[in-house]
C-alpha positions as CSV (number, residue, x, y, z in Angstrom):
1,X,-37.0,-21.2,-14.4
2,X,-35.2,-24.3,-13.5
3,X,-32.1,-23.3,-15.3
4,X,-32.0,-19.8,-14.2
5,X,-32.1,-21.2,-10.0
6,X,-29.3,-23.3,-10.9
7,X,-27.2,-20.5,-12.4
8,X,-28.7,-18.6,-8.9
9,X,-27.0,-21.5,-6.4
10,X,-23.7,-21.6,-8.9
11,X,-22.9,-17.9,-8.3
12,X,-24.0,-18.0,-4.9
13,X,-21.4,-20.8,-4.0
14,X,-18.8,-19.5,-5.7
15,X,-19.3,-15.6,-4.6
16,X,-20.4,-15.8,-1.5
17,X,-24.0,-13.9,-1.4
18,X,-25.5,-12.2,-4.5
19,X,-24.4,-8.5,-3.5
20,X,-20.5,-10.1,-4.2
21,X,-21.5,-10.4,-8.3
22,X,-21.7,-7.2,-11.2
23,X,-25.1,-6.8,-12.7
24,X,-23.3,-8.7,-15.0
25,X,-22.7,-11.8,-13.1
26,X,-18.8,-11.2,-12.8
27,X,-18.0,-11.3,-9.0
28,X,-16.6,-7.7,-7.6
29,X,-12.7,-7.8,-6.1
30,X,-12.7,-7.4,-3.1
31,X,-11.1,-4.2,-1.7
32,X,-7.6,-4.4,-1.6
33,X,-6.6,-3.8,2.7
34,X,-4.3,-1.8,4.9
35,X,-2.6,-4.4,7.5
36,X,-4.0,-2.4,10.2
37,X,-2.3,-4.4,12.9
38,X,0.5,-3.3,14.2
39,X,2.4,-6.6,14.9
40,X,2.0,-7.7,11.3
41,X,3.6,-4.6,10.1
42,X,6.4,-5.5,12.0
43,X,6.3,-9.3,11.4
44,X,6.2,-8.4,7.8
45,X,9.1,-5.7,7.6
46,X,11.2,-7.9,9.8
47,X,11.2,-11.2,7.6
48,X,11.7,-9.0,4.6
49,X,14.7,-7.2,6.0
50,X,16.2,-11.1,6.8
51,X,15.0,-12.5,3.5
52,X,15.1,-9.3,0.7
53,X,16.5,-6.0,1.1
54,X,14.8,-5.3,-2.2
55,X,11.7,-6.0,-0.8
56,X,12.1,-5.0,2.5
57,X,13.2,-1.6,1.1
58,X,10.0,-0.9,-1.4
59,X,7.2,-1.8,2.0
60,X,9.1,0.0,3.9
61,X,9.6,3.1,1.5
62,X,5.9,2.9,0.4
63,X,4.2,2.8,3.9
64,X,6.6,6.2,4.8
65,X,5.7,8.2,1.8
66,X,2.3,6.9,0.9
67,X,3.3,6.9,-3.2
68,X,1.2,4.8,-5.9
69,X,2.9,1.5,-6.3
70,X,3.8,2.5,-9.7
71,X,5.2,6.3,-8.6
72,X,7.4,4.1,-6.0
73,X,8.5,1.9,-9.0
74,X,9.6,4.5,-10.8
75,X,12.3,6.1,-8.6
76,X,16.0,6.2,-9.5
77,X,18.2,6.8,-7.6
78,X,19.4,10.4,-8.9
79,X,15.9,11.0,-7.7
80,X,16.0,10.8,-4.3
81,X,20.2,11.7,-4.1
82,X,21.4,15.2,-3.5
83,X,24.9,13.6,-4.7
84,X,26.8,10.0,-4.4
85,X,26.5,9.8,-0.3
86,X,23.6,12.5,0.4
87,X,20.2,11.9,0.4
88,X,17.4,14.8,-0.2
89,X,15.3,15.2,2.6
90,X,12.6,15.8,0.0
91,X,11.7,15.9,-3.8
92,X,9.3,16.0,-6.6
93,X,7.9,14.1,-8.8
94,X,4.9,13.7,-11.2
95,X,2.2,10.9,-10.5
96,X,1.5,9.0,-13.3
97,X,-2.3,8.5,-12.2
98,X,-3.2,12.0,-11.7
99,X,0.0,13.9,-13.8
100,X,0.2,16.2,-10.9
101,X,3.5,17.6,-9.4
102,X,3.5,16.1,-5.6
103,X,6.4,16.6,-3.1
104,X,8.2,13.9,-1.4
105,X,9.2,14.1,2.0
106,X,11.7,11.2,3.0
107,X,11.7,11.0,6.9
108,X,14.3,9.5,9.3
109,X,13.1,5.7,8.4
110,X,12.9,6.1,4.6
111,X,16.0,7.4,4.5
112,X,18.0,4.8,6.7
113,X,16.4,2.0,4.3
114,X,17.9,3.5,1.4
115,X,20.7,3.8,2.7
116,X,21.0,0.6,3.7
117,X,20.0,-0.8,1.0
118,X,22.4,1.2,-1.6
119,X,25.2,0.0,0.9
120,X,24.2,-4.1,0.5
121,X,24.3,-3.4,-3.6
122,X,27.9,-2.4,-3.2
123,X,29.9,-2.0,-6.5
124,X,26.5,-2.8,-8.3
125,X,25.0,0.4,-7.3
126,X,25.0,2.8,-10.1
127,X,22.8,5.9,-9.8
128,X,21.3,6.5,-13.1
129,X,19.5,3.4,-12.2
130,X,15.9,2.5,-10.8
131,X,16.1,1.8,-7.1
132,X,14.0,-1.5,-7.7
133,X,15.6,-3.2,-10.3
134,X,14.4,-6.4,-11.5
135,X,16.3,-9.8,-11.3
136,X,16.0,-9.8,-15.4
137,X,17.8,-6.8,-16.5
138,X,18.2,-3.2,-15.6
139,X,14.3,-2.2,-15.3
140,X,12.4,-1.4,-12.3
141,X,9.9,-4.4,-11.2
142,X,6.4,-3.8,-12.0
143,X,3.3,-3.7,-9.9
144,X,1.9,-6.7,-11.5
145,X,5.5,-8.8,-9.7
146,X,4.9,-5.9,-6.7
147,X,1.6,-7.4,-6.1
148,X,2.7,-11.1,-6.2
149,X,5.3,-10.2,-3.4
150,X,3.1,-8.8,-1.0
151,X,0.0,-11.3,-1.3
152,X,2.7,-14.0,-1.3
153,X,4.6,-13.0,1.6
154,X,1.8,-11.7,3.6
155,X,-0.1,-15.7,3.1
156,X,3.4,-17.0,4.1
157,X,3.1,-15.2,7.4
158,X,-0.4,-15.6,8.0
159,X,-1.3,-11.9,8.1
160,X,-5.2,-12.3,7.3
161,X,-6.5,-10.2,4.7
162,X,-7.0,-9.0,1.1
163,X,-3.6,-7.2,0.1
164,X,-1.9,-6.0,-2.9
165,X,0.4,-2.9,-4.0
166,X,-2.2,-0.6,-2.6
167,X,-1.6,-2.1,0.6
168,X,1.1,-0.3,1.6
169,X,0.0,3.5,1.4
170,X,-3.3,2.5,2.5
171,X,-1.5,0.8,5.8
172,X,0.8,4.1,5.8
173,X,-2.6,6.2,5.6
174,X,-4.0,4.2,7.9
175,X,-1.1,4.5,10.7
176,X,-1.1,8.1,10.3
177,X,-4.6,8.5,10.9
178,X,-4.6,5.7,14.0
179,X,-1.9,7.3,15.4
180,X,-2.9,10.6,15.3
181,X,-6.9,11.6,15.1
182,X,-7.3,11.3,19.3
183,X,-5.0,14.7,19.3
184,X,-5.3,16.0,16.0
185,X,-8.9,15.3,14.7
186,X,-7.9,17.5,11.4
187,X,-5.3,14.9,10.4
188,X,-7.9,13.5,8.1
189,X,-8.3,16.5,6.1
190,X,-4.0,16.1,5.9
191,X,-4.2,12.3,4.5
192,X,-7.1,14.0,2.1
193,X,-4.7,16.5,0.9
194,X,-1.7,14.0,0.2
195,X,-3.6,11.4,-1.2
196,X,-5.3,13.6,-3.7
197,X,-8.9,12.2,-2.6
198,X,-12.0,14.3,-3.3
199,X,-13.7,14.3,0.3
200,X,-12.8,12.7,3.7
201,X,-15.2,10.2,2.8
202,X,-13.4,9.1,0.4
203,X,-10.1,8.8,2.6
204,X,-11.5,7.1,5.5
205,X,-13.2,4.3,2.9
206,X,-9.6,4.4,1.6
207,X,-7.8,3.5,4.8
208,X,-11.2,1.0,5.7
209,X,-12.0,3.6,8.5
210,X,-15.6,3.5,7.7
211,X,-16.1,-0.1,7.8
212,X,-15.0,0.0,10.9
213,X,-17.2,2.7,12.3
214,X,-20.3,1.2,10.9
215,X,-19.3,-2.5,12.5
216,X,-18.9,-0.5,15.9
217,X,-22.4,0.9,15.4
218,X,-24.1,-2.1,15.1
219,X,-21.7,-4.0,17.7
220,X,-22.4,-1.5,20.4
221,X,-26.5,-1.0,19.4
222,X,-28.9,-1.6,22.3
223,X,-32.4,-1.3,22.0
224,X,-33.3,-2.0,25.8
């Protein structure tokens, strides 16, 4: 008995309470988080266009078009190019995740990133090749690296939270739906439809909407 309170208090310290940890002991991640602020969108984007135009290309791309991390990888350049100095105001592709066939529309900010960022590459643009090269040869970065940029950056700036590649359609998702549900309450079942989730239960748990809701509950309860 002794031995199994100790183990108790050792995974309670390091998780936090008990409903953190698996049945199996193993502490659960913790959800991965839109940046639901507005300002640390900006503060974000901002330092990236002075710092990375790599980087500041993928966030912004990713929040506009709310593709997987590694759908958004995966883009060439002949993909999103009607010829050397047009871009397509949409395409196709097919996700990896779900190997369905999902259009891409590229609005006014998606394509003025690209095209500034295929102007910094200069003669070292070629388009046969992926948009997001890596440093280490000619293939695209992958999420694991996509990951380390975002979590790195976003504890550079102090932009609190738990973020990772899925941060950046969830923050798209999550803008859409701020931005929009006072006039249009059937934006939800939109977000539903492009993000390929079963129920709108599922989306606004997604985008951290219900969290939310919940906290306001019990914030605004009063008994007498």
């Amino acid at each position: 008995r002794r031995e199994c309170e100790l183990n108790t208090k050792v995974r309670i310290k390091r998780g936090g309470t008990m409903e953190n940890l698996k049945s199996n002991n193993i502490q659960k991640a913790e959800a991965v988080e839109p940046i639901k602020n507005k300002k640390d969108v900006k503060k974000l984007v901002e330092f990236l266009h002075i710092t990375n135009k790599r980087n500041y290309t993928i966030v912004v791309l990713g929040i506009n078009t709310l593709l997987r991390a590694g759908d958004l990888l995966s883009l060439k350049w002949s993909d999103v190019l009607e010829d050397e100095n047009t871009f397509k105001m949409n395409f196709t592709l097919k996700e990896d995740k779900t190997d369905k066939t999902r259009k891409v529309d590229l609005n006014t900010s998606s394509i003025e990133v690209l095209t500034e960022y295929k102007q910094s590459l200069g003669d070292n643009f070629i388009s046969t090749d992926y948009i997001f090269k890596s440093r280490k040869g000619d293939k695209a970065i992958d999420v694991k690296a996509l990951h380390k940029i975002i979590k790195d950056t976003c504890r550079a700036l102090n932009i609190k939270g738990n973020f990772g590649t899925h941060t950046l359609r969830k923050t798209g998702a999550y803008r859409i739906y701020a931005d929009n549900i006072i006039e249009n309450p059937m934006i939800i079942s939109y977000l539903q439809e492009i993000l390929n989730h079963s129920s709108q239960k599922t989306t606004l748990r997604y985008i951290g909407i219900e969290a939310e809701k919940i906290t306001d509950i019990f914030m605004n309860l009063k008994h007498y």
